[in-house]
C-alpha atoms as one frame of an Amber mdcrd trajectory, in Angstrom:
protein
   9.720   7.596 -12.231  12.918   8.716 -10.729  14.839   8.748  -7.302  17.191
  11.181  -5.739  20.874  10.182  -4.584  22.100  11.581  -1.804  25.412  10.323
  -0.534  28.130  11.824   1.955  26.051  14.894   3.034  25.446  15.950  -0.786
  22.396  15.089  -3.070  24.824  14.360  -6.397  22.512  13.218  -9.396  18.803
  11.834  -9.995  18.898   7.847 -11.146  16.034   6.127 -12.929  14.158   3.557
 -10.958  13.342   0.586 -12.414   9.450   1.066 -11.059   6.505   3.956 -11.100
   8.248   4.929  -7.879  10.004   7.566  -6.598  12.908   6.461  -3.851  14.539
   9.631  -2.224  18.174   7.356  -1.312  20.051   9.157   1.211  23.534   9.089
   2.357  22.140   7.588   5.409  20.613   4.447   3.575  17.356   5.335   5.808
  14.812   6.486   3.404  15.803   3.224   0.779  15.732   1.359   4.265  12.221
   2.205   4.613  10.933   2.006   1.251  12.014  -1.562   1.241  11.306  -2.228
   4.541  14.526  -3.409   5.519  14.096  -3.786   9.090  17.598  -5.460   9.737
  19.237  -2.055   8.560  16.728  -0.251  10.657  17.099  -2.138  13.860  20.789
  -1.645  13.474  20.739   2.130  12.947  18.507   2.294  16.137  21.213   1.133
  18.211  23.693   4.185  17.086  23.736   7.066  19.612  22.321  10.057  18.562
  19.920  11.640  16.379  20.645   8.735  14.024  19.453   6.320  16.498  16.405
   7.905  17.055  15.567   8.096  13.225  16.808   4.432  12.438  14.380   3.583
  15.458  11.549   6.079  13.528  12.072   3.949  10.053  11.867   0.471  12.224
   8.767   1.626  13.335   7.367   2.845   9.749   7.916  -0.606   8.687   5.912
  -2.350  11.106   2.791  -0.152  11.328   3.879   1.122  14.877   3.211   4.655
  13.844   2.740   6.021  17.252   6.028   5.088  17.885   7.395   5.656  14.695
   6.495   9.555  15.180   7.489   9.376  18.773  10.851   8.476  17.879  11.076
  10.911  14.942  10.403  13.705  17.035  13.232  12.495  20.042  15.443  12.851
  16.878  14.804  16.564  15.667  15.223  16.972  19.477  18.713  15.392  18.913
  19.749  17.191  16.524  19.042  20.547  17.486  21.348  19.381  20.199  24.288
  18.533  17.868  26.558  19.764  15.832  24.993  21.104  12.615  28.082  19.080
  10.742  27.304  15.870  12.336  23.758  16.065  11.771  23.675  16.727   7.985
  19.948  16.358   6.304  18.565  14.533   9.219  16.245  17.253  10.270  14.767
  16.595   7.114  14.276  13.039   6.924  12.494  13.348  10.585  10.175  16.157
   9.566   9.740  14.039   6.292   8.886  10.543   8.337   6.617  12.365  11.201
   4.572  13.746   7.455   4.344  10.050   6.430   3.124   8.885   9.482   0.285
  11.637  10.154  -0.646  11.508   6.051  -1.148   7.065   6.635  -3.422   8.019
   9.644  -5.800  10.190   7.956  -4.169  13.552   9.770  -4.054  15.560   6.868
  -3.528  19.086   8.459  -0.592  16.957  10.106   1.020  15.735   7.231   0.505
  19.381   5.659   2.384  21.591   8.465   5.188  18.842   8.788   5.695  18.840
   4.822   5.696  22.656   4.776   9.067  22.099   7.361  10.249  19.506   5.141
   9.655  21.730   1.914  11.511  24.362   4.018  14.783  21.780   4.828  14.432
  20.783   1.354  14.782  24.242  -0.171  17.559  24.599   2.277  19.919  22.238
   1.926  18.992  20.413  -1.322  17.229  22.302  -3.632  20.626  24.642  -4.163
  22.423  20.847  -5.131  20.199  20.343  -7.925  19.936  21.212 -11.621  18.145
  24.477 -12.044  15.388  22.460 -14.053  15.481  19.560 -11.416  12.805  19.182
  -8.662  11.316  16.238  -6.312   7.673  17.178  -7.029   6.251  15.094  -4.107
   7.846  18.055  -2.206   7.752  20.823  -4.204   4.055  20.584  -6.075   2.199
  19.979  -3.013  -0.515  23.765  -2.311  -0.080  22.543   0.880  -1.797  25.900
   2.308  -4.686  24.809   1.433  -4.430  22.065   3.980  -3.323  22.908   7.229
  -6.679  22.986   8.391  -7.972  19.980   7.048 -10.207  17.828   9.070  -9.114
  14.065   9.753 -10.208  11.543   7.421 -11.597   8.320   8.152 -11.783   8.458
  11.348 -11.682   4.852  12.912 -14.412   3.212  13.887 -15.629   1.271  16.843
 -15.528  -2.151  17.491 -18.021  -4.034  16.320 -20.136  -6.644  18.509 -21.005
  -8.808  15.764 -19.025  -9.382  12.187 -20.807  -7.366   9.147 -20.877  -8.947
   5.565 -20.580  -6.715   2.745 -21.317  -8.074  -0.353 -18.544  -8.360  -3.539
 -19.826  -8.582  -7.006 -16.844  -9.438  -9.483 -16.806  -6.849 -12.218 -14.327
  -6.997 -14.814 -12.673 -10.040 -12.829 -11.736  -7.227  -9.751 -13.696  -6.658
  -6.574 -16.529  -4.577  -6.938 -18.908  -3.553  -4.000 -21.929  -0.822  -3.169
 -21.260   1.941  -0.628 -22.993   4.981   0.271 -21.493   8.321   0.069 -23.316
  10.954   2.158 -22.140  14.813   1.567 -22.051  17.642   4.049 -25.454  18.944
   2.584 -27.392  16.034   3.703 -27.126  14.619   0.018 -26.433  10.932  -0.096
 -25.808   8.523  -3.133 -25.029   5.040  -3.112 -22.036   4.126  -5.620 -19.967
   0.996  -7.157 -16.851   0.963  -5.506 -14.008  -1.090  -6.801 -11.966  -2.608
  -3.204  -8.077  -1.905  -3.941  -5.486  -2.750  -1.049  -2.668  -1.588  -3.383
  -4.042   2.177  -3.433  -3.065   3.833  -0.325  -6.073   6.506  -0.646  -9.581
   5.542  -1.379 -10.529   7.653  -4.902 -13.650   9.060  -5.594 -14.625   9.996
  -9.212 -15.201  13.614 -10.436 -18.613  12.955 -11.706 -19.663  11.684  -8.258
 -18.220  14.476  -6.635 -20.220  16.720  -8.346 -23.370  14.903  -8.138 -23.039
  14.815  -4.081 -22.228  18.431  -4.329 -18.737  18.006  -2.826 -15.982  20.180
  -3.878 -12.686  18.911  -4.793  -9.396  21.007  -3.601  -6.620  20.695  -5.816
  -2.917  19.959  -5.857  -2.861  17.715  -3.113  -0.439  15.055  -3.622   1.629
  13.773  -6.697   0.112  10.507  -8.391   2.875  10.161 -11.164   5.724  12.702
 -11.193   7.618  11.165 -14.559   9.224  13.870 -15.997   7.179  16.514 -18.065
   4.181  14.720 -17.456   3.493  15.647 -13.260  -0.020  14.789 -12.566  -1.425
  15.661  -9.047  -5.007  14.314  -7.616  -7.436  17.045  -5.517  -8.818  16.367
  -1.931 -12.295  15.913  -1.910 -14.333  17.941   0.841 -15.144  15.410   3.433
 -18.387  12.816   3.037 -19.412   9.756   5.394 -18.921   6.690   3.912 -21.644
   3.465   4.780 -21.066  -0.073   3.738 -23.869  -2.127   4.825 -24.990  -0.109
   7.993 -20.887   0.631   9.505 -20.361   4.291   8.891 -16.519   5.590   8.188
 -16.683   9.274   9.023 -15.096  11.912   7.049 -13.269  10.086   4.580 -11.381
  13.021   2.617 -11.429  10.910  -0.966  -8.511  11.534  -3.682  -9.560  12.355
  -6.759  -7.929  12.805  -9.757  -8.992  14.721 -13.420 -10.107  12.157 -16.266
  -9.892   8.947 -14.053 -13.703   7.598 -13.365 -13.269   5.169 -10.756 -13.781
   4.965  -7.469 -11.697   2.810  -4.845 -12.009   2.083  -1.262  -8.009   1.572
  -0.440  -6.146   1.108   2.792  -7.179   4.757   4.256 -10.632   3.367   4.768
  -9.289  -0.329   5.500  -7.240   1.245   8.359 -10.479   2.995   9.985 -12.647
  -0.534   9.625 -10.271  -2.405  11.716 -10.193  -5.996  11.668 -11.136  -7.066
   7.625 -11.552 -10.761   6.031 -11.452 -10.630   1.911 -13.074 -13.456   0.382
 -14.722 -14.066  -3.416 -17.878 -12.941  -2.301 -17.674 -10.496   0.904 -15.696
  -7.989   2.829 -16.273  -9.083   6.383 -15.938  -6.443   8.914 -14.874  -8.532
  11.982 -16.200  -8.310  15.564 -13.567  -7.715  18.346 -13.897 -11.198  19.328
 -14.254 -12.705  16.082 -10.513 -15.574  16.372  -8.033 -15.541  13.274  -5.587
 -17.678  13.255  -2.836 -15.283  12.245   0.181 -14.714  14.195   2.445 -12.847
  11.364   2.926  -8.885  10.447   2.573  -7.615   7.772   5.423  -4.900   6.286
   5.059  -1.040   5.006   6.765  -0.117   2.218   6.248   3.367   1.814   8.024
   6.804   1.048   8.950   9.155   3.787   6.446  11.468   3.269   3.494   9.019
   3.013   1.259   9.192  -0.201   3.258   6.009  -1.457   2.047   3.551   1.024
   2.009  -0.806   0.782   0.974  -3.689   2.777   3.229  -6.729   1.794   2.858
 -10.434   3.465   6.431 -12.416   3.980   6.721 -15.593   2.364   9.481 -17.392
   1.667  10.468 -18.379  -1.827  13.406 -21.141  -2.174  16.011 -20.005   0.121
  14.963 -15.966  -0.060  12.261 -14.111   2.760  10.343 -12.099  -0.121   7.549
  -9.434   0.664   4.133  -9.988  -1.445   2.137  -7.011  -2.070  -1.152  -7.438
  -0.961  -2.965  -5.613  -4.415  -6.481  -6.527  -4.785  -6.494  -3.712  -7.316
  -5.157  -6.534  -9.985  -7.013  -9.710 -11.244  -4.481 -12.571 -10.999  -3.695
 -14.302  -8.054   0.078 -15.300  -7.686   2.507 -13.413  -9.694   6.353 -12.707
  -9.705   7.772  -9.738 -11.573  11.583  -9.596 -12.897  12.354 -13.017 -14.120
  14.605 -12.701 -17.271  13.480 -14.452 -20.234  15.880 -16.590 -20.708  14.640
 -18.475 -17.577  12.381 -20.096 -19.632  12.105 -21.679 -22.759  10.626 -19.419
 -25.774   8.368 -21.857 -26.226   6.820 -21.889 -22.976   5.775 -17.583 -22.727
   2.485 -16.534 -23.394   0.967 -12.978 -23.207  -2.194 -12.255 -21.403  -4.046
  -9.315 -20.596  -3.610  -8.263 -16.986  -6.856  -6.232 -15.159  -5.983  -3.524
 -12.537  -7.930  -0.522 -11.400  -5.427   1.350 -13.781  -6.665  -0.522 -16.463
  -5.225  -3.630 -18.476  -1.928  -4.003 -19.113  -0.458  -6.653 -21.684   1.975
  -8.677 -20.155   4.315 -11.533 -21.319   4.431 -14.436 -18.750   5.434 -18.314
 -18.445   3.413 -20.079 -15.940   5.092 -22.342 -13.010   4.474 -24.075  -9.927
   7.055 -23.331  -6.779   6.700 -24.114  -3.053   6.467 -21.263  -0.987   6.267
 -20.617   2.586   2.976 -19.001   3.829   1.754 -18.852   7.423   4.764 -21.102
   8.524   3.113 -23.899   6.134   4.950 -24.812   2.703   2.270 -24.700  -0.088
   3.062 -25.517  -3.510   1.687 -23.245  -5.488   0.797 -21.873  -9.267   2.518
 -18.602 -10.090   3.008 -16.024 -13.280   6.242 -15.532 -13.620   6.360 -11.864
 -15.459   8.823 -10.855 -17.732   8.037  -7.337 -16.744  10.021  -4.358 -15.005
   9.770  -5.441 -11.266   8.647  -2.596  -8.512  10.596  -1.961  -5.672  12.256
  -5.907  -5.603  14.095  -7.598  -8.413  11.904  -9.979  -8.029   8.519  -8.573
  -7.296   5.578 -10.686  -5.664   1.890  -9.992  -5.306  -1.455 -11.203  -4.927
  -4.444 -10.395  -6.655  -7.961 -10.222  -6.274  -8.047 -13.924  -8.453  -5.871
 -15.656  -5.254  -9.728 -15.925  -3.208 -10.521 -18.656  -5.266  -8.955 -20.485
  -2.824  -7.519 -18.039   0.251  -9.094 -15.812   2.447  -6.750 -12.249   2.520
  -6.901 -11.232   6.303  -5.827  -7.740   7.105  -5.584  -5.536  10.218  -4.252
  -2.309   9.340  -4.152  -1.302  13.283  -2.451  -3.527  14.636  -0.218  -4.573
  11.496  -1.322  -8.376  11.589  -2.226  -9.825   7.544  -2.063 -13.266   6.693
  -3.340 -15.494   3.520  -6.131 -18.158   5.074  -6.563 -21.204   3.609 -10.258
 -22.645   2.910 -10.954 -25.974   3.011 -11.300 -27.510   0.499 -15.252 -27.649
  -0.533 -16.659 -31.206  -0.607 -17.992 -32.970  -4.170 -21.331 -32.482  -4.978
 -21.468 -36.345  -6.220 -21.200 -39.143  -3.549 -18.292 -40.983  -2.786 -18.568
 -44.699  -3.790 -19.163 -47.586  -1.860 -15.719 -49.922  -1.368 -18.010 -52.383
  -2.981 -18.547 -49.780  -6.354 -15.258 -49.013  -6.691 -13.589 -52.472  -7.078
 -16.889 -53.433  -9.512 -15.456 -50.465 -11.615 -11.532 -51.360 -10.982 -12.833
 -55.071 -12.164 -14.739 -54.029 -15.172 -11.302 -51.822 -16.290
């Protein structure tokens, strides 16, 4: 996919992104700030006076979850600047209107997200558009019937807390997370599905064909899925249906759904509304309020402005580098690090493997390795496959997969922003221990 360069006040060319990402990089360094979640950059953009203070302090926010007062400082800056001199205040209307979209889209306010995007759209065809090649378009803005939306109902709203924790079950299918939900339409029609659990999808998906069968119509052109060029492809909205995982009802999830793909996902939409979540091999435990983890560490948003790109990374440390791991149980493995060049490694030593994702399997070339990380303030030395594929949004890419509960727990909170990796104990043997007295018979007969 591509991104957009905007420098000095003037959007000059589109650049290719090494990822299926697009990165809108301003002459601000705010919207790159935010897609990377560089709070450091954030934190010190805050601190300017101004309407650029108030929108480093809205990106700061963005990053860690605190979208409250992420929007709250997004609109004190498009108060800012329609105190300021137009020429001091170049495109920042835009990026404002563009973060409070982002922030109402992650929180299930989709008539929110609509009305801010349609300002957006209208700061976009004002002062960028004209910059750009006559063929040349950012379709996350421009593609968008977002008339059709403005009147949406929320989705997923959240629900309450819970007095006791609630085990739903996980079946592994196809080496990824699979679980049984049921879907219950507007028309009292109800149907319980196989949902596959993704926490790299930012919307839950719901296939056509199930659609249909719970008589639940799908509006189109909602948001961009891929926009590479020539090949835009755009997922519908589909008209709002409770959602019931072993007795916990999420009410009016609005489900993406896209033509041709036959899946269906719960992603971090629906996370969000549960609250408090434990992922292990064989449940999704919805936690009670008073249910202790011991995990003291935020997690960080990567995400575009405007919201349909949306992440949940753990930090680690890696050698002498903080890193951010994308927490993706959408994709079989367990450890893995993207953007190594071959020539790390010995020839001798790559292999190629077929990698599982909810987008299907990818063949990837990989040498395996053992590092010490930092997780959870504890250095753990663990096994890792180091990819000799295109990284995402960090040269060198991290992320967890749905394989990493063999031996960790994946604790998230998408309210409050907490997520760490829990270690297990280790399960005792099945076989006895010996005696002292067995053991130096055996050392004797050796």
């Amino acid at each position: 996919m591509r991104y957009w360069v905007w420098a000095a006040g003037a959007l000059l060319a589109p650049c290719v992104a090494h990822a299926q990402v697009s990165v809108f990089s301003d002459g601000y360094g705010y919207s790159r700030a935010v897609m990377t979640a560089e709070l450091g950059t954030l934190q010190k953009m805050s601190k300017a006076p101004g309407a650029a203070g108030k929108l480093g302090g809205a990106g700061y926010y963005r990053v860690r979850g605190e979208l409250e007062n992420a929007s709250r400082a997004a609109r004190a800056c498009l108060e800012a600047v329609a105190a300021s001199p137009p020429e001091t205040v170049k495109g920042m209307a835009f990026l404002c209107e563009a973060t409070l979209a982002g922030n109402a889209l992650i929180e299930g306010d989709i008539a929110g997200w609509a009305r801010h995007m349609q300002q957006v759209r209208s700061a976009y065809a004002q002062t960028i558009k004209p910059m750009l090649k006559s063929e040349a378009e950012i379709a996350d803005i421009a593609r968008p019937r977002l008339e059709r939306f403005v009147d949406w109902p929320r989705s997923a709203r959240p629900v309450a807390p819970r007095g006791a924790d609630v085990d739903v079950p996980i079946q592994p299918s196809n080496e990824l997370a699979s679980l049984t939900a049921t879907v219950k339409g507007g028309d009292g029609q109800a149907q319980s599905l196989t949902f596959l659990l993704d926490t790299g999808a930012a919307r839950s998906h719901l296939s056509r064909s199930a659609a249909k069968a719970l008589g639940l119509a799908v509006t189109e052109d909602f948001v961009v899925v891929d926009d590479a060029p020539g090949k835009v492809r755009m997922a519908g909205l589909v008209a709002p249906a409770d959602l019931v995982l072993n007795g916990v009802t999420v009410r009016e999830v609005s489900f993406n759904s896209e033509e041709g793909r036959e899946v269906n996902l719960i992603g971090l939409d629906v996370l969000r509304a549960l609250g408090r979540v434990r992922i292990s091999r064989q449940s999704l435990t919805l936690l009670a309020a008073q249910t202790p983890v011991d995990c003291k560490r935020r997690m960080a948003t990567t995400s575009s402005l405007w919201g349909p790109f949306f992440q949940q990374r753990y930090p680690i440390r890696s050698g002498e580098k903080n890193q951010l791991m994308l927490v993706d149980t959408g994709f079989n493995g367990a450890f893995q690090m993207r953007g190594a060049p071959r020539s790390a490694v010995p020839a001798a030593s790559i292999r190629r493997k077929n990698v599982i994702t909810t987008g299907g399997a990818e063949d990837i070339e990989y040498a395996e390795a053992s590092t010490p990380v930092m997780i959870n303030d504890k250095v753990l030395n663990i096994p890792v496959d180091v990819a000799f594929q295109a990284p995402d949004l960090f040269a060198s890419s991290w992320r967890i997969g749905y394989g990493v509960t063999a031996r960790y727990d994946l604790y998230m909170d998408m309210q409050s922003t907490y997520g760490c990796l829990i270690e297990r104990p280790v399960e005792p043997s099945l076989l006895p221990a010996p005696t002292p007295r067995a053991a130096a018979a055996g050392q004797a007969r050796s």
